[in-house]
C-alpha positions as a Markdown table, in Angstrom:
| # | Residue | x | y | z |
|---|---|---|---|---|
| 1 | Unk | 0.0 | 0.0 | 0.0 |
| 2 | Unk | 0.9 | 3.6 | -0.9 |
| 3 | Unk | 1.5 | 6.2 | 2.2 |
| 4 | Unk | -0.6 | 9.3 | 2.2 |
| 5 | Unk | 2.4 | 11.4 | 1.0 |
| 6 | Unk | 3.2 | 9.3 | -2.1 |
| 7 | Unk | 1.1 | 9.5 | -5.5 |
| 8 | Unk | -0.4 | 6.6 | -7.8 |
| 9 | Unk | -2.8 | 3.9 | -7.1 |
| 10 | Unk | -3.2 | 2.8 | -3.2 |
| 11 | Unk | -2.8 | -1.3 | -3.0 |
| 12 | Unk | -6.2 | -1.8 | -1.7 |
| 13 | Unk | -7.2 | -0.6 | -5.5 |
| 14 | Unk | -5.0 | -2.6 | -7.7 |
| 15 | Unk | -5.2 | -5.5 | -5.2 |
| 16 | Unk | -9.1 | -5.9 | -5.6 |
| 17 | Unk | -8.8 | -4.9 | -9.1 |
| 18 | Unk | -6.9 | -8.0 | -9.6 |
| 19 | Unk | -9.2 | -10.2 | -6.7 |
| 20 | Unk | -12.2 | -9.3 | -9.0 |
| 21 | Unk | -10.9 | -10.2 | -12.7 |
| 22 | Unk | -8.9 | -13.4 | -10.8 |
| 23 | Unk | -12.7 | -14.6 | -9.9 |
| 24 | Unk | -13.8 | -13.6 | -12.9 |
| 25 | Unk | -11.9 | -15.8 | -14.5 |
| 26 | Unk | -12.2 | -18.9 | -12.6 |
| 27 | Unk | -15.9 | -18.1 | -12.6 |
| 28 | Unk | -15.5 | -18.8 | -16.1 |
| 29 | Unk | -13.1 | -21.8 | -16.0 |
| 30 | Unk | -15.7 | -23.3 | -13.6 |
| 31 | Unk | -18.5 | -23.1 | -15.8 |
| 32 | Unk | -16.3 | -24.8 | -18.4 |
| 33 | Unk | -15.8 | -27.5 | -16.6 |
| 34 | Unk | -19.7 | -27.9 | -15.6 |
| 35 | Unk | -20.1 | -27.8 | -19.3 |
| 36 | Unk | -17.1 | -30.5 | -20.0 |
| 37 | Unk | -18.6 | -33.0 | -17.4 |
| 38 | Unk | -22.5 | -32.3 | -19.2 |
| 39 | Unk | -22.6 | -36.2 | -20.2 |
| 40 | Unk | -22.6 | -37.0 | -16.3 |
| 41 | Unk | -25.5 | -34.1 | -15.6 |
| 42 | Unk | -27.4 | -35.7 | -18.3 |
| 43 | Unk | -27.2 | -39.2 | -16.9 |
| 44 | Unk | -27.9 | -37.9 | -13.4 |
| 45 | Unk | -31.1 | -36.4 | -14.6 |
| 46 | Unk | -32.1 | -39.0 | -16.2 |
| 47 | Unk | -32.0 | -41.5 | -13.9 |
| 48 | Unk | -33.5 | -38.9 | -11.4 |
| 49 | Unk | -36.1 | -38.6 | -13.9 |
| 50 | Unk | -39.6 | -40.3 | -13.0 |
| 51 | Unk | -42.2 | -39.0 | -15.4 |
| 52 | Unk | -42.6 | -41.3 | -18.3 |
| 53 | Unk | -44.0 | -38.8 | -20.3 |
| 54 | Unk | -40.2 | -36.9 | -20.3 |
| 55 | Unk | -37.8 | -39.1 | -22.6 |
| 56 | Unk | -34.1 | -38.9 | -22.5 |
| 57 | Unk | -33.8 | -36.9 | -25.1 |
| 58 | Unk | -36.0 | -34.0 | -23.8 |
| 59 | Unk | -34.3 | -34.3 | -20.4 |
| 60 | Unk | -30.6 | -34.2 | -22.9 |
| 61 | Unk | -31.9 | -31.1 | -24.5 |
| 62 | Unk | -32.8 | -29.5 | -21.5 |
| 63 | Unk | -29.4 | -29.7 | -19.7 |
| 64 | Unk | -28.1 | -28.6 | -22.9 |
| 65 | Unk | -30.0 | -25.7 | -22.7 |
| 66 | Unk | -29.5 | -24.5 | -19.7 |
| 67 | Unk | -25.8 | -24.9 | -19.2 |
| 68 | Unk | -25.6 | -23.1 | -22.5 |
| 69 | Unk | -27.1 | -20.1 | -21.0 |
| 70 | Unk | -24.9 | -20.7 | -17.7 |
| 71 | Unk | -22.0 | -20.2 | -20.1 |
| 72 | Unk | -23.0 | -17.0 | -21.9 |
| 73 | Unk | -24.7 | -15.7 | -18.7 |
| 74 | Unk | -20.9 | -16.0 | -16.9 |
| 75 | Unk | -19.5 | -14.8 | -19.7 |
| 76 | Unk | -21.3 | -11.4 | -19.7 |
| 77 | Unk | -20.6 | -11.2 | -15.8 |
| 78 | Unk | -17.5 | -11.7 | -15.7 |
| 79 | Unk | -16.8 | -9.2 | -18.7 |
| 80 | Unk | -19.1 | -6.7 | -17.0 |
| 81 | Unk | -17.2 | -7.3 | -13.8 |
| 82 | Unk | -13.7 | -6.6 | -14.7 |
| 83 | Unk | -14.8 | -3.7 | -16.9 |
| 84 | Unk | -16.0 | -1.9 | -13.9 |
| 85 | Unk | -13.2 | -3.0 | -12.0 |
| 86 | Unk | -11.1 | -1.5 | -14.5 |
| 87 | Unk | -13.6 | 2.0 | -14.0 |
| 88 | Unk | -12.7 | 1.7 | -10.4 |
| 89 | Unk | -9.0 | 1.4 | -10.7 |
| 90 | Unk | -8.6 | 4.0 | -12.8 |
| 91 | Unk | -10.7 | 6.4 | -9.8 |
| 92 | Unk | -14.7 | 6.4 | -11.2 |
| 93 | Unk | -16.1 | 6.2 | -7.8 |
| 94 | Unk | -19.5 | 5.4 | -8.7 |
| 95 | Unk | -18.4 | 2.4 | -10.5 |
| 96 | Unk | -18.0 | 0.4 | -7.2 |
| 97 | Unk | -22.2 | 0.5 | -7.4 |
| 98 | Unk | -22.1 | -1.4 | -10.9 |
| 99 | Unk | -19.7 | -3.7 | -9.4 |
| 100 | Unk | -21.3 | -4.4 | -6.6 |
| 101 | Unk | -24.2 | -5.3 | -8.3 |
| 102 | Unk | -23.1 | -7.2 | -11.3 |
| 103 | Unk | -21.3 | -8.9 | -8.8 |
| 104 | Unk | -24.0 | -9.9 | -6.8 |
| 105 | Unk | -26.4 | -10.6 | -9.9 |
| 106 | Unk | -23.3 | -13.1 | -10.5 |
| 107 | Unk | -23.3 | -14.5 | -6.8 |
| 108 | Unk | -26.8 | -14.7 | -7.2 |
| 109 | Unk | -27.0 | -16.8 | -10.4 |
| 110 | Unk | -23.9 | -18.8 | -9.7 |
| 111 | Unk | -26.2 | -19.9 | -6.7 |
| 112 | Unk | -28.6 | -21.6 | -8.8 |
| 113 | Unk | -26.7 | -23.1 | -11.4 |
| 114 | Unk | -23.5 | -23.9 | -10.6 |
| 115 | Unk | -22.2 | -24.1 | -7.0 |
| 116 | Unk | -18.3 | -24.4 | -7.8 |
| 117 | Unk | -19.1 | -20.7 | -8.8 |
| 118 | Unk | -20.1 | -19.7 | -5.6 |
| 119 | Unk | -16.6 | -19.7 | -4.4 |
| 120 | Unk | -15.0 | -17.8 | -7.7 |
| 121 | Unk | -18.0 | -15.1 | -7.4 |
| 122 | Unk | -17.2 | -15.0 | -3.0 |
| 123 | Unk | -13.4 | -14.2 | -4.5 |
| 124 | Unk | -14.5 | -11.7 | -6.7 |
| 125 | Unk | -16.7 | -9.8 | -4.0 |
| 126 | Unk | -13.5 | -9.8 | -1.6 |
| 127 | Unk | -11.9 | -7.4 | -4.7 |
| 128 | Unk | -15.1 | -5.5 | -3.8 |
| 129 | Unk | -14.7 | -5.0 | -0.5 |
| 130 | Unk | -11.6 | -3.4 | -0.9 |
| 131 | Unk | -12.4 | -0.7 | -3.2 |
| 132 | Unk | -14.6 | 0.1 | -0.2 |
| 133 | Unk | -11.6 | 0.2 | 2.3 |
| 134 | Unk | -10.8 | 4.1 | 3.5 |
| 135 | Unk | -7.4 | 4.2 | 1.6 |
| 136 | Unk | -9.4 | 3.2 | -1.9 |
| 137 | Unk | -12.5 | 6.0 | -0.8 |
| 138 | Unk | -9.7 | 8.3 | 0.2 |
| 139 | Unk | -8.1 | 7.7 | -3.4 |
| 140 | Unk | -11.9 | 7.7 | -5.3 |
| 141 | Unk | -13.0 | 10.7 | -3.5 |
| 142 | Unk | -9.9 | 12.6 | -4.4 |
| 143 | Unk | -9.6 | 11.5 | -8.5 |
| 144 | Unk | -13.5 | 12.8 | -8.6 |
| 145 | Unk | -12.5 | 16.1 | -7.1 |
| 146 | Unk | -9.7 | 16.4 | -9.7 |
| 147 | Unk | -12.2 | 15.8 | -12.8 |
């Protein structure tokens, strides 16, 4: 971290900066390998499955479907999320709010579709909570004043 007296970025910045793109991106590299395991989702469902009226192949498609939408939906998070992360680091205060709630959007949906995200979306919000530390208000207040 920077002292008071010197200029540039404070660590508490660049440090959840790099907490919130590093979840990012194992947000993503956890829904790949959701997706890369899909065969054993499908099997699961299908033997979970106990309306006859529901054949393998809807309950295939269905999987399908909706891990195809987990992907893209993580995709857009996690792009979102490191572009206002970037906003933030480079001292636009009032992108902390869009971070905060892409963020949580992401926690939120990670929640109901794949819980190995969980933990890469808890990493990501820990970047958050640092650009909310004094030294990183201090640093946002200031760069606002300046523009």
């Amino acid at each position: 971290m920077t002292s008071p007296k010197e200029s540039g970025t404070p660590g508490t910045i660049n440090a959840g900066y790099w907490l919130v793109v590093l979840g990012s991106a194992l947000g993503v590299v956890a829904t790949l390998y959701v997706l890369l395991n899909k065969q054993a989702l499908i099997d699961v469902s299908v033997q979970a499955n106990k309306d006859p009226k529901i054949t393998p192949e809807m309950v295939a498609s269905t999987v399908n479907t909706i891990l195809t939408v987990s992907v893209v939906v993580t995709l857009v998070i996690a792009a979102l999320a490191v572009w206002f992360a970037g906003k933030v680091r480079g001292g636009l205060k009032k992108s902390r709010t869009g971070l905060m709630i892409t963020l949580l959007l992401g926690l939120f949906f990670q929640l109901l579709t794949n819980t190995l995200g969980v933990v890469t979306a808890l990493i990501a919000i820990s970047g958050l909570v640092l650009f909310y530390f004094r030294q990183s208000s201090e640093y946002l207040t200031e760069r606002e004043q300046l523009t």
